[in-house]
C-alpha positions, 0 to 999 in steps of 0.5 A: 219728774215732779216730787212727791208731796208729804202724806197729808198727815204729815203735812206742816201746814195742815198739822198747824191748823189741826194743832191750832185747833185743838188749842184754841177750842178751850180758849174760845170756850173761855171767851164766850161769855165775854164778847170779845173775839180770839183776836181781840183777847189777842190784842188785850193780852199783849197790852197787858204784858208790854203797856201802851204800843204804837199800833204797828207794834202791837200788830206785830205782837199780837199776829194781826195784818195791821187792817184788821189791827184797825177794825179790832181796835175800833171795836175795843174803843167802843167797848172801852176797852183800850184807848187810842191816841196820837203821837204829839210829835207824828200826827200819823203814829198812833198808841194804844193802851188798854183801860182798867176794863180791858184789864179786869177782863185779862184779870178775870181769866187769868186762872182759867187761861192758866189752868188751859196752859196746864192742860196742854202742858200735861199734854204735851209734858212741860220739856215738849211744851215749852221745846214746842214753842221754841221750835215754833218761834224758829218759824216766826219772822216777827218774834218780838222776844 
C-alpha cells in the first residue's frame, strides 16, 4: 500500500518556497536600484560580517553551489565590488574580499534591510521568529555557527 502524502498545504517543501517568497519580495525590492542580484547581495553580506573567505567557505556561508560562487564572483570583480586573490602557498585556493564599494552598498541598506528584519518580527513575534530560525538551522547540513 502506497502512503498518503501530506495536503499540499501542509507540505515542507512547498511551504518553504511560499515562506521564501513571502521574504524575499521586500528584499528584491530593496535591491532593485542596485544591480546587484539576491545571490550577489548574499555574497557581500557574509563578507561583510566574516572579512576575506577562501571561496569554498564563502559558498558555503552564502547557499551558493561553488559553480555559481564562480560566475557571481566575476561579476563582483568586475563591478569592483570584491576582490579576488590567490593563496601564496596553494596557487588552487582562492580568497575573497569585499572592497569599500561592496561595503558602501551593505552600508547604504543597512536600515532598510533592518526595518525588513522588523516587519517579519512583527509578523511572526520576536519568540517565533527567532524560534524560526533555529528551527530552520536544525535543517541546514552546512550551518556555519
Amino acid at each position: 500500500m502506497t502512503a498518503k502524502l501530506p495536503s499540499t498545504t501542509r507540505s515542507l517543501p512547498i511551504a518553504l518556497i511560499r515562506a521564501r517568497e513571502g521574504v524575499m519580495s521586500p528584499i528584491r525590492d530593496m535591491l532593485a536600484e542596485t544591480g546587484i542580484t539576491e545571490q550577489q547581495w548574499r555574497v557581500l553580506r557574509v563578507l561583510a560580517e566574516y572579512g576575506q573567505l577562501d571561496t569554498k567557505t564563502l559558498a558555503d556561508r552564502s547557499s551558493l553551489l561553488f559553480p555559481s560562487l564562480t560566475r557571481i564572483a566575476a561579476t563582483l570583480r568586475e563591478k569592483g565590488l570584491i576582490t579576488q586573490t590567490r593563496d601564496n602557498v596553494d596557487r588552487r585556493r582562492q580568497f575573497i574580499k569585499i572592497t569599500p564599494a561592496g561595503q558602501k552598498i551593505i552600508d547604504d541598506r543597512a536600515d532598510q534591510a533592518a526595518r525588513i528584519v522588523e516587519g517579519f518580527q512583527a509578523t511572526l513575534g520576536i519568540e517565533d521568529y527567532e524560534k524560526l530560525l533555529d528551527l530552520l538551522s536544525r535543517l541546514d547540513p552546512v550551518s556555519p555557527d
